[in-house]
C-alpha positions in Angstrom: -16.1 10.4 -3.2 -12.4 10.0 -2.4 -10.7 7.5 0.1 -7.3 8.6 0.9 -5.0 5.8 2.4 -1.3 5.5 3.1 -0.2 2.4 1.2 3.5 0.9 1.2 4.7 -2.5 -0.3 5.7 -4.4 -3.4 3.9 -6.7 -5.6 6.1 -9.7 -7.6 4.3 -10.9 -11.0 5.0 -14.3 -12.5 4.7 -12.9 -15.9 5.4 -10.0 -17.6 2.2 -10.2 -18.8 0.7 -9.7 -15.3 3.0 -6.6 -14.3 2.3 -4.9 -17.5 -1.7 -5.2 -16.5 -1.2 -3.8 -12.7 1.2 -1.0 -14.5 -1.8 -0.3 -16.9 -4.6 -0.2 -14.4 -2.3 2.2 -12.4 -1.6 4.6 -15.4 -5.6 4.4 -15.9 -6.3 5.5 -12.3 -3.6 8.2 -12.4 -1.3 6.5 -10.0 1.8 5.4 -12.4 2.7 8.8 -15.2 3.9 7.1 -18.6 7.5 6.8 -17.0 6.2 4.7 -14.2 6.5 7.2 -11.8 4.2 7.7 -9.2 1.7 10.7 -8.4 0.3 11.3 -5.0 -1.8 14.3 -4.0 1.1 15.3 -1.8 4.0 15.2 -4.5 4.4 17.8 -6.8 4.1 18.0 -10.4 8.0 18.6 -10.4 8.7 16.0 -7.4 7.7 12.8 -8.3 8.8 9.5 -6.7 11.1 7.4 -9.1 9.9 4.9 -10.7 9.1 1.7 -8.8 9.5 -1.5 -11.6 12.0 -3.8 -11.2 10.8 -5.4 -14.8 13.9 -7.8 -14.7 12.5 -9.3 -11.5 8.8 -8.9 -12.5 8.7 -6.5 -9.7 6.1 -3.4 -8.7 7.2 -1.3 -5.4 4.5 1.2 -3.9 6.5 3.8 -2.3 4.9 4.6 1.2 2.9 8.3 0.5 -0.6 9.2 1.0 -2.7 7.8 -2.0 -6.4 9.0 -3.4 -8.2 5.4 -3.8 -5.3 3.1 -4.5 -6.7 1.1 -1.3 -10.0 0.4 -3.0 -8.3 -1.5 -6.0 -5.3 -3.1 -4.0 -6.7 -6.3 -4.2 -6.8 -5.8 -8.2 -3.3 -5.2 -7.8 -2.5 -8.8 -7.1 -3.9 -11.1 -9.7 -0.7 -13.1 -11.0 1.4 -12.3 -8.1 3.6 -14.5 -6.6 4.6 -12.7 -4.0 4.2 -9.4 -1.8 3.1 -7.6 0.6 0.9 -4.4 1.0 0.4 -2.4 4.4 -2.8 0.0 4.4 -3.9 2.6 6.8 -6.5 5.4 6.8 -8.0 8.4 8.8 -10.4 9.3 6.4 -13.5 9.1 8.2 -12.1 5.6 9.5 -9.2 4.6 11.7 -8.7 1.3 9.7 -5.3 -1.0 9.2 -4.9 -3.7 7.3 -1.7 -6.1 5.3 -2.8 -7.6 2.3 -0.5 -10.7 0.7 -1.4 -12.9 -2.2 -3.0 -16.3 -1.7 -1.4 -18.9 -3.8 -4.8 -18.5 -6.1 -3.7 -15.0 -7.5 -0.4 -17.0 -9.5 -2.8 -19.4 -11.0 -2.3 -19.1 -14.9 -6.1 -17.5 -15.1 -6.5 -16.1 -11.9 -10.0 -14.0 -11.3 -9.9 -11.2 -9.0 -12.4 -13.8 -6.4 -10.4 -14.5 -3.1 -6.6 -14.1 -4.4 -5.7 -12.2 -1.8 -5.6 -12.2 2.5 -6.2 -9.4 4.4 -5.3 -9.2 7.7 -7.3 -6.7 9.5 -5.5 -4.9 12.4 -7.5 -3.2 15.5 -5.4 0.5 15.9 -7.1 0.5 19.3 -5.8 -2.8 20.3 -2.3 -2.0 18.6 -2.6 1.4 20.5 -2.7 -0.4 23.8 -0.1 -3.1 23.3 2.5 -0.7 22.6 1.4 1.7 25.2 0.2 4.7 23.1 -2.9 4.8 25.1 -6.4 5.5 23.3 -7.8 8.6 23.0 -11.4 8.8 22.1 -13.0 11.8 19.8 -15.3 13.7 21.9 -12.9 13.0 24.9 -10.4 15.3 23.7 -9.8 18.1 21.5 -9.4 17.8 17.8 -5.6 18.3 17.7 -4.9 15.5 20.2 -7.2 12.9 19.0 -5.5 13.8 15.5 -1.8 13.7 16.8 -2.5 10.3 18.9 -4.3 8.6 15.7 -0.9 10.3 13.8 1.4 8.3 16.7 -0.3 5.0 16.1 0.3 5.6 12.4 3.7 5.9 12.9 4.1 2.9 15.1 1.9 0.6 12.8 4.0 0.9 10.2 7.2 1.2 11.8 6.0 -2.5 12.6 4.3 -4.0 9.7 6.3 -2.4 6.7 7.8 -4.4 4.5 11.5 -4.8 3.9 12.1 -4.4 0.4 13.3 -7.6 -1.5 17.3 -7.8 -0.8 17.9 -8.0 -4.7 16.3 -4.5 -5.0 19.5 -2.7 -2.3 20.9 -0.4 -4.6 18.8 -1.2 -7.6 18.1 1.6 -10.6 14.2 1.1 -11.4 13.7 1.5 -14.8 
């Protein structure tokens, strides 16, 4: 069974080491192509996003896009990080949110994939209210406008919690 998520952030390794593993485990799962390019259900064989590794700065950027269980390893994603940041929502069978950021355990020289990472739950309800978008429940209303509500909250969550990307990647090439 498939989770499908939209995932958006960037990931710095304090090792080469570390980035080549999360670029690895990404070409496994189908996420990263050989050129480090990424593949989403919703980007063509022809269209792909540009690559996303800065490996001067030891740096991995997810490019916001719709992802087929990228959100079930993300906390894979940050053992020998030093730094980053990724935002996570989902409408599959859920209406979840959630930031995830590296806890200083996830640089340690050996770092295990136990508790290297916080993840800040966020209530889309609550958010809902607090920036007036209202709350719409399921059986309440039809299909189309629960849908397009859940899509509005979306939008404002992330227009929120995205993350600027580091300044030393403005006009960066990715190799």
């Amino acid at each position: 069974m498939s989770f499908y998520a939209t995932v958006v952030g960037y990931i710095q390794y304090r090792s080469q080491t570390f980035l080549d593993a999360a670029l690895d485990k990404l070409r496994y799962g189908g996420w990263l192509d050989t050129e480090n390019q990424w593949r989403t259900d919703s980007q063509s064989e022809g269209d792909a996003h540009p690559s996303s590794v800065d490996s001067e700065n030891l740096l991995l950027v997810v490019p916001s896009d719709l992802y087929r269980n990228l959100a079930r390893i993300s906390t894979s994603l940050f053992v020998g990080a030093t730094d980053g940041v990724l935002v996570i929502s989902s409408v599959d069978g859920c209406f979840d949110a959630w930031v995830e950021r590296p806890l200083p355990a996830a640089a340690a020289p050996d770092p295990t994939t136990d508790a290297i990472t916080s993840i800040e739950a966020v209530d889309l309800e609550a958010f809902a209210r607090e920036y007036d978008l209202g709350v719409k429940r399921f059986g309440a209303s039809t299909p189309g406008e629960y849908a397009a509500w859940q899509n509005r909250v979306l939008r404002a969550f992330h227009r929120e919690f995205d993350p600027e990307l580091p300044p030393h990647l403005t006009g960066l090439d990715f190799e």
